[in-house]
HTML snippet that shows the backbone in 3Dmol.js (N, CA, C, O; Angstrom):
<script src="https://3Dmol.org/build/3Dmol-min.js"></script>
<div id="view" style="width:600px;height:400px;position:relative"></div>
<script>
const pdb = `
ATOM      1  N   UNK A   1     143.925  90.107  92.528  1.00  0.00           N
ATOM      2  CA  UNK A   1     143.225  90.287  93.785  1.00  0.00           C
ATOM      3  C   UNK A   1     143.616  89.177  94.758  1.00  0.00           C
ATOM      4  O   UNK A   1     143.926  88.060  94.346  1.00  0.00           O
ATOM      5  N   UNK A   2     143.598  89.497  96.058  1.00  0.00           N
ATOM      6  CA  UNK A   2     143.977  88.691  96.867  1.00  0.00           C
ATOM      7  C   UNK A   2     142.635  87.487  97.372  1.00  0.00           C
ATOM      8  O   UNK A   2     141.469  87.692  97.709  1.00  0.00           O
ATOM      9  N   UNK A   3     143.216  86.562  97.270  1.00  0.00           N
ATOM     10  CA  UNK A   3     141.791  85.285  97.536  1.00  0.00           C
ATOM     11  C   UNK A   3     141.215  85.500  98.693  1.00  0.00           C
ATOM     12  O   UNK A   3     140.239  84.780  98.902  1.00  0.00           O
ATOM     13  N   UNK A   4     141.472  86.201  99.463  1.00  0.00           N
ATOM     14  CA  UNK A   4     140.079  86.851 101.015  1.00  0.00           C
ATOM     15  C   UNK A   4     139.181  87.776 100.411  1.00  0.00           C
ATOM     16  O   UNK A   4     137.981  87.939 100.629  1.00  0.00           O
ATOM     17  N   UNK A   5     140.179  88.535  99.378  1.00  0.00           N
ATOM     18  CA  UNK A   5     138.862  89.608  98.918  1.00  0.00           C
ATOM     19  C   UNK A   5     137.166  89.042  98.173  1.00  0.00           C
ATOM     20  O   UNK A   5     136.006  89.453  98.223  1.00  0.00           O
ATOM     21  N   UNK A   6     138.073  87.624  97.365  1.00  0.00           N
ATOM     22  CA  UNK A   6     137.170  87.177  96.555  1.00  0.00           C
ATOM     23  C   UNK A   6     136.635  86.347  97.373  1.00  0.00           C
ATOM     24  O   UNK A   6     135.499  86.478  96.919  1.00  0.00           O
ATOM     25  N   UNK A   7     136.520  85.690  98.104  1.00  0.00           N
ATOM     26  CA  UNK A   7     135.862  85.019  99.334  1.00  0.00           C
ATOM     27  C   UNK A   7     134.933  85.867 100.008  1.00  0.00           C
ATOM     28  O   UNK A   7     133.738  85.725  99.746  1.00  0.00           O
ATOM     29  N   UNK A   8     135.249  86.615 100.729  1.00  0.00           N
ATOM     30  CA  UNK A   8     134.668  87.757 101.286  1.00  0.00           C
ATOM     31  C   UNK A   8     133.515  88.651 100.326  1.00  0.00           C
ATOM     32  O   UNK A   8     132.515  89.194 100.798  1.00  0.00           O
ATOM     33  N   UNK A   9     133.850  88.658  99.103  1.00  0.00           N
ATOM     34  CA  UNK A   9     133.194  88.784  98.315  1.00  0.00           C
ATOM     35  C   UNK A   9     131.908  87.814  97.651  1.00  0.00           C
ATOM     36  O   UNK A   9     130.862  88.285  97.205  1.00  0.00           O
ATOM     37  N   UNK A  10     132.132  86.880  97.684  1.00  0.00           N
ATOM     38  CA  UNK A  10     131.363  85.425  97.528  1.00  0.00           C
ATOM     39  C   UNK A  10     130.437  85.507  98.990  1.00  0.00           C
ATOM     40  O   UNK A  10     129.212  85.620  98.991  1.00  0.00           O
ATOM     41  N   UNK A  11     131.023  85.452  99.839  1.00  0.00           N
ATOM     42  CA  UNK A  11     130.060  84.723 100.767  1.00  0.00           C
ATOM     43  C   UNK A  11     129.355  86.456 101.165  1.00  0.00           C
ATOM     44  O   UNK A  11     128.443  86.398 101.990  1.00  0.00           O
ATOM     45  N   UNK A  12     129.635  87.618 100.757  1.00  0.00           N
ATOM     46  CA  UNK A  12     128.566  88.628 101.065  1.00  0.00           C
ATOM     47  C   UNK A  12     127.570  88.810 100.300  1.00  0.00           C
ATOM     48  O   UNK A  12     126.635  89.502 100.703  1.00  0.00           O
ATOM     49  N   UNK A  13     127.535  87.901  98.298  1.00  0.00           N
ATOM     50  CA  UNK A  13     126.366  87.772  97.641  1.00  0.00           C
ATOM     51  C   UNK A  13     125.842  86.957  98.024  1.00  0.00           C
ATOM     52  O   UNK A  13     124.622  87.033  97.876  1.00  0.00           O
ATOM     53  N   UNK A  14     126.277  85.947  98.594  1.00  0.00           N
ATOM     54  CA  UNK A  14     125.677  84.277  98.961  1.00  0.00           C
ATOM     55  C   UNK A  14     124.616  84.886 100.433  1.00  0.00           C
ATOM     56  O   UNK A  14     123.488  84.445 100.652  1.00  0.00           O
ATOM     57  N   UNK A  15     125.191  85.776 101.144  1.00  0.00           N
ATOM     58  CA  UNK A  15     124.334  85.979 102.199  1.00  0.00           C
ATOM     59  C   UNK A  15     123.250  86.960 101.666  1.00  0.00           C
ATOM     60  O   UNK A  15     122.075  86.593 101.671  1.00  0.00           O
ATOM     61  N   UNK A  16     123.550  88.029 101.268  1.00  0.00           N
ATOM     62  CA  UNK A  16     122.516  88.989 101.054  1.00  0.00           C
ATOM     63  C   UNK A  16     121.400  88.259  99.654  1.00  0.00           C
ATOM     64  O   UNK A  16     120.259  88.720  99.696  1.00  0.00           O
ATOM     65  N   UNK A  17     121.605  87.418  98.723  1.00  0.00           N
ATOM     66  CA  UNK A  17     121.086  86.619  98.095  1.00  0.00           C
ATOM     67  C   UNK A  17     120.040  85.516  99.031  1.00  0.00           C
ATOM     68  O   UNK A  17     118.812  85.471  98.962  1.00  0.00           O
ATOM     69  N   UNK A  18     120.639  84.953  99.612  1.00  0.00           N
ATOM     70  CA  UNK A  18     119.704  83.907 100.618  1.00  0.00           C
ATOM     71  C   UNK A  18     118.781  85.105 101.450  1.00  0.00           C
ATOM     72  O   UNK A  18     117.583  84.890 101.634  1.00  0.00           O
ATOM     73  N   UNK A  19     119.356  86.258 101.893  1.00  0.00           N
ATOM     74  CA  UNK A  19     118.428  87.037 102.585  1.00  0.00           C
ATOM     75  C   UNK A  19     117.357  87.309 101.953  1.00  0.00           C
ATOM     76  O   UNK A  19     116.387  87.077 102.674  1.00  0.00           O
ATOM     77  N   UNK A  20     117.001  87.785 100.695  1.00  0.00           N
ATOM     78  CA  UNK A  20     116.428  88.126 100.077  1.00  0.00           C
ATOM     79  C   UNK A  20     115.320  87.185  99.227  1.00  0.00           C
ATOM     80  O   UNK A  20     114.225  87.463  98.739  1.00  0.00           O
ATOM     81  N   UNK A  21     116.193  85.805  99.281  1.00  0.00           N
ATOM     82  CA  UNK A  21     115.147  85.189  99.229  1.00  0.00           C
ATOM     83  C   UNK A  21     114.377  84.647 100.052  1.00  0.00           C
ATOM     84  O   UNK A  21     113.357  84.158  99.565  1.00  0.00           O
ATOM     85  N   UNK A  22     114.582  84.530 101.634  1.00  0.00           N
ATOM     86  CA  UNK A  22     113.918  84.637 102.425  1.00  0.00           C
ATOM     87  C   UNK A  22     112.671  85.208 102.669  1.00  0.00           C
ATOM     88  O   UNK A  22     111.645  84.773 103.193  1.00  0.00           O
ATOM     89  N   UNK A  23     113.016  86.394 102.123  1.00  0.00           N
ATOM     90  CA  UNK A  23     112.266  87.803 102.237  1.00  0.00           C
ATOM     91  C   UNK A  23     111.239  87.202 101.494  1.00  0.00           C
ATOM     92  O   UNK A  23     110.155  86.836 101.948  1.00  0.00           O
ATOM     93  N   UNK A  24     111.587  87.123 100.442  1.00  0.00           N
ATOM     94  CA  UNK A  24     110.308  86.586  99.337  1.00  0.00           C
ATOM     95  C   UNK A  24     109.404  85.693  99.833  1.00  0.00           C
ATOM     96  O   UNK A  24     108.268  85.914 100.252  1.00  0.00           O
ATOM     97  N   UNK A  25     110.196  84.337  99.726  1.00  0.00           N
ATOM     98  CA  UNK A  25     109.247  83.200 100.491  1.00  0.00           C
ATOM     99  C   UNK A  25     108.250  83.986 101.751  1.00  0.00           C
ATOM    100  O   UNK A  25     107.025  83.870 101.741  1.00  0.00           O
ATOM    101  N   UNK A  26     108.860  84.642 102.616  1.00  0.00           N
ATOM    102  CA  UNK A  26     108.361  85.043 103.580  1.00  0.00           C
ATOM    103  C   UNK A  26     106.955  85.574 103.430  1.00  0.00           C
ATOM    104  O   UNK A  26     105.984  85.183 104.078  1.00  0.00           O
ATOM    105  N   UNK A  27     106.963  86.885 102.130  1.00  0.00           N
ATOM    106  CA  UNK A  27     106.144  87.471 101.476  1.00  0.00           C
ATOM    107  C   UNK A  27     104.557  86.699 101.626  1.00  0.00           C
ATOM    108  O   UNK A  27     103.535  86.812 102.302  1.00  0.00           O
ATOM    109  N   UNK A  28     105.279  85.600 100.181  1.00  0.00           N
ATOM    110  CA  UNK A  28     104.567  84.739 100.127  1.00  0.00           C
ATOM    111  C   UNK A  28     104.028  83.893 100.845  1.00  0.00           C
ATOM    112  O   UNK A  28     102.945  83.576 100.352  1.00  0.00           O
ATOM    113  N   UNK A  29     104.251  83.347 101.799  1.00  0.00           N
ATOM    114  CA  UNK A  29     103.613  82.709 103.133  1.00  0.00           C
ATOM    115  C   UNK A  29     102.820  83.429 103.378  1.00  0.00           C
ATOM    116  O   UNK A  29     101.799  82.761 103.542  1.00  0.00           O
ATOM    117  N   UNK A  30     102.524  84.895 103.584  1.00  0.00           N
ATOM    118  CA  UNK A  30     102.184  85.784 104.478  1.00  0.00           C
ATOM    119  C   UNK A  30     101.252  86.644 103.665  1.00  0.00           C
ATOM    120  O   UNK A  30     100.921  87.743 104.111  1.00  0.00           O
ATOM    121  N   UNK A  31     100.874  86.283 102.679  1.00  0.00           N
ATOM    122  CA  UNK A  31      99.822  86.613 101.876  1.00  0.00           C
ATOM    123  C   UNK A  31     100.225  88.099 101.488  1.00  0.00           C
ATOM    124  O   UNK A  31      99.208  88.779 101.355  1.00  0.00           O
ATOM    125  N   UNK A  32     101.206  88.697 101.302  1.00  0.00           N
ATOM    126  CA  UNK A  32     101.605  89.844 101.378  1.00  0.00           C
ATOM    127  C   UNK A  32     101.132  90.328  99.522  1.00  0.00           C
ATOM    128  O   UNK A  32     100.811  91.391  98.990  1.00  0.00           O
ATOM    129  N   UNK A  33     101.285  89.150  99.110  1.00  0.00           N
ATOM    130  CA  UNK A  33     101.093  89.504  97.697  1.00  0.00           C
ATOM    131  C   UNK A  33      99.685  89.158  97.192  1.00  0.00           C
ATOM    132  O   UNK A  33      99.390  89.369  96.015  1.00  0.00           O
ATOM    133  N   UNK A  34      98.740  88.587  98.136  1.00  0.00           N
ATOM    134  CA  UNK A  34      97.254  88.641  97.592  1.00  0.00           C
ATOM    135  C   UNK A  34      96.677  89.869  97.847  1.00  0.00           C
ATOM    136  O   UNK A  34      96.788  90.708  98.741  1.00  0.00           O
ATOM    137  N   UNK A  35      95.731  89.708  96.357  1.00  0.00           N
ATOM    138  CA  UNK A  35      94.785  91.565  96.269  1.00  0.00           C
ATOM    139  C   UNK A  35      93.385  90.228  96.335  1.00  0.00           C
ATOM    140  O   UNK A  35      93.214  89.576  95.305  1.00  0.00           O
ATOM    141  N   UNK A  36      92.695  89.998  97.282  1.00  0.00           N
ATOM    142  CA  UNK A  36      91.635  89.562  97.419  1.00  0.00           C
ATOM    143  C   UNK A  36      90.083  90.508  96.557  1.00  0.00           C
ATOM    144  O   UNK A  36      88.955  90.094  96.287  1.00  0.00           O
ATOM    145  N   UNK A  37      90.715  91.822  96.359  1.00  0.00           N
ATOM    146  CA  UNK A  37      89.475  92.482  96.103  1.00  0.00           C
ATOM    147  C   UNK A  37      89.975  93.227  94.839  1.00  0.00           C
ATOM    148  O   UNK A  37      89.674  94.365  94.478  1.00  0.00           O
ATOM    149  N   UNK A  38      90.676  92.475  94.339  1.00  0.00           N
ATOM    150  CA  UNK A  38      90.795  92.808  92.592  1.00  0.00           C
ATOM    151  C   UNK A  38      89.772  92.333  91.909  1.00  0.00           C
ATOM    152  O   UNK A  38      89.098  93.291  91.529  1.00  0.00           O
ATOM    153  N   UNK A  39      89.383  91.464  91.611  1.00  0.00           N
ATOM    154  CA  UNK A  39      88.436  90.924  90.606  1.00  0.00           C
ATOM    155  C   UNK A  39      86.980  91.926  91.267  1.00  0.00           C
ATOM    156  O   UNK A  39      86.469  92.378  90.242  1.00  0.00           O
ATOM    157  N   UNK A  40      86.430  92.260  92.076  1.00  0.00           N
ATOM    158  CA  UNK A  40      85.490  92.627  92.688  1.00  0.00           C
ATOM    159  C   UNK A  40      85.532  94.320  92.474  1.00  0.00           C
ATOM    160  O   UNK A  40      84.528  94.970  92.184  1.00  0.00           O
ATOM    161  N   UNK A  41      86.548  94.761  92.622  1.00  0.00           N
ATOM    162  CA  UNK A  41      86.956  95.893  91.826  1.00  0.00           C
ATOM    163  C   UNK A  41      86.805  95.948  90.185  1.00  0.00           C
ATOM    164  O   UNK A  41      86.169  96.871  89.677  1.00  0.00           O
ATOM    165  N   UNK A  42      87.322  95.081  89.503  1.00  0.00           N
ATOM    166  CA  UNK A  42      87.343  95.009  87.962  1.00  0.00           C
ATOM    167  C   UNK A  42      86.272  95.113  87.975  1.00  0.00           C
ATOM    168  O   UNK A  42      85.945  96.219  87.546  1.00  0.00           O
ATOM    169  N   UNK A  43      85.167  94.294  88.362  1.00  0.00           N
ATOM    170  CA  UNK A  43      83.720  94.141  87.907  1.00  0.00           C
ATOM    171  C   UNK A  43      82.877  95.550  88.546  1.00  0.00           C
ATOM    172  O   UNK A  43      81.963  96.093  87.926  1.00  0.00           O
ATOM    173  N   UNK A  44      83.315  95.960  89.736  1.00  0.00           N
ATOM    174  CA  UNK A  44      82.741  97.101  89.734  1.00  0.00           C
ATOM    175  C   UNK A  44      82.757  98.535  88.574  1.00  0.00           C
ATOM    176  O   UNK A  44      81.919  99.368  88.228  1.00  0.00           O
ATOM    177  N   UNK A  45      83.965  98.302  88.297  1.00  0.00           N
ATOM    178  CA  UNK A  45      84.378  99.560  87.663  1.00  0.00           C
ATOM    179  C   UNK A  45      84.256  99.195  85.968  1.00  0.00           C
ATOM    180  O   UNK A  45      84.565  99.993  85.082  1.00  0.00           O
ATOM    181  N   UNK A  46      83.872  98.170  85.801  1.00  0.00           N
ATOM    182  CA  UNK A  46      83.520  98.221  84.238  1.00  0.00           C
ATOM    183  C   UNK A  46      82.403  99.004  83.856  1.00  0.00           C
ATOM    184  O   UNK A  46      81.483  99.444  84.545  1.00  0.00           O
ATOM    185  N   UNK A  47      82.653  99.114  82.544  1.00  0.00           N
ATOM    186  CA  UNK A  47      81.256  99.920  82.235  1.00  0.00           C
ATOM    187  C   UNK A  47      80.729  98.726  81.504  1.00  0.00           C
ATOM    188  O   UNK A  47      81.133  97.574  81.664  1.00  0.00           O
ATOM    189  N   UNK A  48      79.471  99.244  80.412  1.00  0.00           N
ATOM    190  CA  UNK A  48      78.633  98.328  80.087  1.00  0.00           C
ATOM    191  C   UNK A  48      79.047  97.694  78.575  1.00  0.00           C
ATOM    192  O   UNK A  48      78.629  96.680  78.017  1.00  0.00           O
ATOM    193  N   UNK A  49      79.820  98.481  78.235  1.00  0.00           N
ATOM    194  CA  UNK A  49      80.613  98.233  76.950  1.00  0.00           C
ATOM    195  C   UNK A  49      81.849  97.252  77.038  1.00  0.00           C
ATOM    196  O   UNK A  49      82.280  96.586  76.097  1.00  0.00           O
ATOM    197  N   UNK A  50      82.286  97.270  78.165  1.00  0.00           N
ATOM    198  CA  UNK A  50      83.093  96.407  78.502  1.00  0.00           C
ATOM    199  C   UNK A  50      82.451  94.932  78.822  1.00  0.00           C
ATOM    200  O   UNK A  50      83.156  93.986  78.470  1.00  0.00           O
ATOM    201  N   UNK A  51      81.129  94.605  79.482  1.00  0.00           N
ATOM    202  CA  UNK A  51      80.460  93.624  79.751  1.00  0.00           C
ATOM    203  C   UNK A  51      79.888  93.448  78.601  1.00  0.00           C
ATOM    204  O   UNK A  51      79.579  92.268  78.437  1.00  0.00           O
ATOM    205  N   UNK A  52      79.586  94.204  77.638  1.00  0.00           N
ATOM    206  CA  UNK A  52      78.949  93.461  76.080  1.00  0.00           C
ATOM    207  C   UNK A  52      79.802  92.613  75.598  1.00  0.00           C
ATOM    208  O   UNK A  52      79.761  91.464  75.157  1.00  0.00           O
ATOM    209  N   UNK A  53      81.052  93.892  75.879  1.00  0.00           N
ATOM    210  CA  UNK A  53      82.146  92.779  74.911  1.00  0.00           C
ATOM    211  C   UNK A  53      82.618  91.353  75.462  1.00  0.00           C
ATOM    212  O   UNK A  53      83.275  90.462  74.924  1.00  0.00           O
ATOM    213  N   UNK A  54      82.150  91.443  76.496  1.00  0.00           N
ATOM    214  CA  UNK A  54      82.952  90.266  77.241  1.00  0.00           C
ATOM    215  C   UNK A  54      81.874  88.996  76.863  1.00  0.00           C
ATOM    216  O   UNK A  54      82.147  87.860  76.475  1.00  0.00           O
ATOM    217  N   UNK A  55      80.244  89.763  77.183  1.00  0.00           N
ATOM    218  CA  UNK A  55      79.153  88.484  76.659  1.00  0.00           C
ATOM    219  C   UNK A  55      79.687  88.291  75.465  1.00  0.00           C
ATOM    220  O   UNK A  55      80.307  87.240  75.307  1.00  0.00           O
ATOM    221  N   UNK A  56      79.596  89.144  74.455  1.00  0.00           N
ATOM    222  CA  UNK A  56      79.602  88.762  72.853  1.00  0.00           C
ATOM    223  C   UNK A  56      81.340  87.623  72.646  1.00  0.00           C
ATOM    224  O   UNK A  56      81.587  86.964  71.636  1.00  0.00           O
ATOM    225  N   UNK A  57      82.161  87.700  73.765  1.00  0.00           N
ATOM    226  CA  UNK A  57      83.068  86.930  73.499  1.00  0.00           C
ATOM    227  C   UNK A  57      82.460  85.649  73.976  1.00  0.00           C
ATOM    228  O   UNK A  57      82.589  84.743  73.153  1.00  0.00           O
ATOM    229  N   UNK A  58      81.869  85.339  75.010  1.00  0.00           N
ATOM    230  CA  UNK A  58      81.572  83.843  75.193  1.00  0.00           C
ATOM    231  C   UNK A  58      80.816  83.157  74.096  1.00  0.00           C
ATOM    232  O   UNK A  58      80.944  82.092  73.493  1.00  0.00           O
ATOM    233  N   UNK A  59      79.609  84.615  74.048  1.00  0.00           N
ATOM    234  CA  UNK A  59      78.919  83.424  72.509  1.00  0.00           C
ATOM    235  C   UNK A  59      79.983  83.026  71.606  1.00  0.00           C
ATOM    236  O   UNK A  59      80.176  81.853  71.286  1.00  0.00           O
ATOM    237  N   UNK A  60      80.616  83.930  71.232  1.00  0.00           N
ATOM    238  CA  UNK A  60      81.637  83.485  70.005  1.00  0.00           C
ATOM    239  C   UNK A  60      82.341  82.099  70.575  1.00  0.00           C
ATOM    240  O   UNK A  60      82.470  81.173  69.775  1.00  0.00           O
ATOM    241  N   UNK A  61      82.693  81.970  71.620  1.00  0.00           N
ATOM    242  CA  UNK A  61      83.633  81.075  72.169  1.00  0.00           C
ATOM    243  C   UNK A  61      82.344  79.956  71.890  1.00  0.00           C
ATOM    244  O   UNK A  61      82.633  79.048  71.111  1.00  0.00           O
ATOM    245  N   UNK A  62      81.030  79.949  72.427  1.00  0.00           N
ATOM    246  CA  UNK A  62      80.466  78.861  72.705  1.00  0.00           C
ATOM    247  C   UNK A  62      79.471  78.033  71.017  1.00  0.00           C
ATOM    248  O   UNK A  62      78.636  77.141  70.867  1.00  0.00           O
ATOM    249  N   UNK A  63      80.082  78.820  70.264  1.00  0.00           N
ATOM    250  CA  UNK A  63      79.159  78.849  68.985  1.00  0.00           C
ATOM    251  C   UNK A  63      80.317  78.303  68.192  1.00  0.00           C
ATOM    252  O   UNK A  63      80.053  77.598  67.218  1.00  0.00           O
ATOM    253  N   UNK A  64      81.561  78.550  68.500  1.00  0.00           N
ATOM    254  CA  UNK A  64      82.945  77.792  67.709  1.00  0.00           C
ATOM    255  C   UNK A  64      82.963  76.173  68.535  1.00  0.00           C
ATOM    256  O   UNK A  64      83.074  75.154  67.853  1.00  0.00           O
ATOM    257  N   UNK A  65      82.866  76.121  69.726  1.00  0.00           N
ATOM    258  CA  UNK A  65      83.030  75.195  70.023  1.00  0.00           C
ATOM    259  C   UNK A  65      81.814  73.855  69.662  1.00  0.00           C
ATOM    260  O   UNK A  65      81.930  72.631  69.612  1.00  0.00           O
ATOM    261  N   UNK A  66      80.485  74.938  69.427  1.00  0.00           N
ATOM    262  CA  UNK A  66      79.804  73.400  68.711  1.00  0.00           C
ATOM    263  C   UNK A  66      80.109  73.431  67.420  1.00  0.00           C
ATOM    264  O   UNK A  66      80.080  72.281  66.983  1.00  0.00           O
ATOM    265  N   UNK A  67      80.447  74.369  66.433  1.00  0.00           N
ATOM    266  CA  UNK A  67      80.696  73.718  65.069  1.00  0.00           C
ATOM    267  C   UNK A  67      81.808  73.028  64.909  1.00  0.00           C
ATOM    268  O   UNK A  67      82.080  72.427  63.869  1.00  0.00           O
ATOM    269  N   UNK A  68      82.763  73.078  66.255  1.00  0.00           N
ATOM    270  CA  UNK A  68      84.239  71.567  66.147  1.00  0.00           C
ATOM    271  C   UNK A  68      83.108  70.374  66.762  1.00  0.00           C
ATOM    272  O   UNK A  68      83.801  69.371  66.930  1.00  0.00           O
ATOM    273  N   UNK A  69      81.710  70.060  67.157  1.00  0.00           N
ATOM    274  CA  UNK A  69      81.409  69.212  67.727  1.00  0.00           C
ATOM    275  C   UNK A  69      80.725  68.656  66.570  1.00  0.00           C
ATOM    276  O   UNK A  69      80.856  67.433  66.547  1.00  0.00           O
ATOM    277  N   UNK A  70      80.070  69.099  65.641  1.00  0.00           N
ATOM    278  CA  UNK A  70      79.796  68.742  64.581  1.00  0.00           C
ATOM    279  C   UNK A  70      80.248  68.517  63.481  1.00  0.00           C
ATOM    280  O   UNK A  70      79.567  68.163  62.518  1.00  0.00           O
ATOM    281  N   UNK A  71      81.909  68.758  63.478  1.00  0.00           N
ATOM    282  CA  UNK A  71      82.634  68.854  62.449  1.00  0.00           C
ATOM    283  C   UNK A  71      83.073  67.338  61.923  1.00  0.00           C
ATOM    284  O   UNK A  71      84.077  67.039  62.569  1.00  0.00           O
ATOM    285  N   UNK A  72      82.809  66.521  61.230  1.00  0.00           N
ATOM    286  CA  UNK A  72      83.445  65.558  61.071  1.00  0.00           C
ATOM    287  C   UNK A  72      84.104  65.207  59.791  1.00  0.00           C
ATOM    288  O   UNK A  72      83.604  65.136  58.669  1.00  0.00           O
ATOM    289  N   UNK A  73      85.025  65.051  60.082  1.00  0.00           N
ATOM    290  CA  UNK A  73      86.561  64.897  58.217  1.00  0.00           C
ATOM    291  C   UNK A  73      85.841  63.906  57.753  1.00  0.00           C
ATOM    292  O   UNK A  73      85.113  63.066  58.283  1.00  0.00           O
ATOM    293  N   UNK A  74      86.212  64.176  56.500  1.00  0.00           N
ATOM    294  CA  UNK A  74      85.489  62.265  55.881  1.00  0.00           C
ATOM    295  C   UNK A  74      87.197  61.697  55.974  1.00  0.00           C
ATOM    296  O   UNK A  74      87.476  60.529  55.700  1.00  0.00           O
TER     297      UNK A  74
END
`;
const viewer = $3Dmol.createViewer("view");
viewer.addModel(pdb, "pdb");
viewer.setStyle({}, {cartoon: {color: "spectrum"}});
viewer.zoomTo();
viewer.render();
</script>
């Protein structure tokens, strides 16, 4: 191949690459990618079986964490 092709070739990924990440950053600045009303949704649309399970996970979580508070090695 002739070395303009591969040049020409280079600097049209190098541009459309930087474009694109532009794009992104841009996105992101621009809040394009926040769902503000996801979590508010989740909780609407659970049912009640889903909120048991979720209490019955904290006790578990909070009932392991005092028997490491009482745990002591000899």
């Amino acid at each position: 191949m002739n070395d303009s092709i591969i040049i020409l070739m280079l600097g049209g990924s190098v541009f459309l690459g930087a474009l694109a990440l532009f794009g992104i950053m841009w996105a992101i600045k621009t809040g394009q990618f926040d769902d503000k009303d996801k979590f508010l949704n989740q909780v609407q649309y659970d049912g009640e079986e889903e909120l048991n399970s979720a209490a019955e996970q904290e006790r578990k979580k909070s009932a392991l964490k005092k028997n490491k508070e009482g745990y002591r090695p000899e």
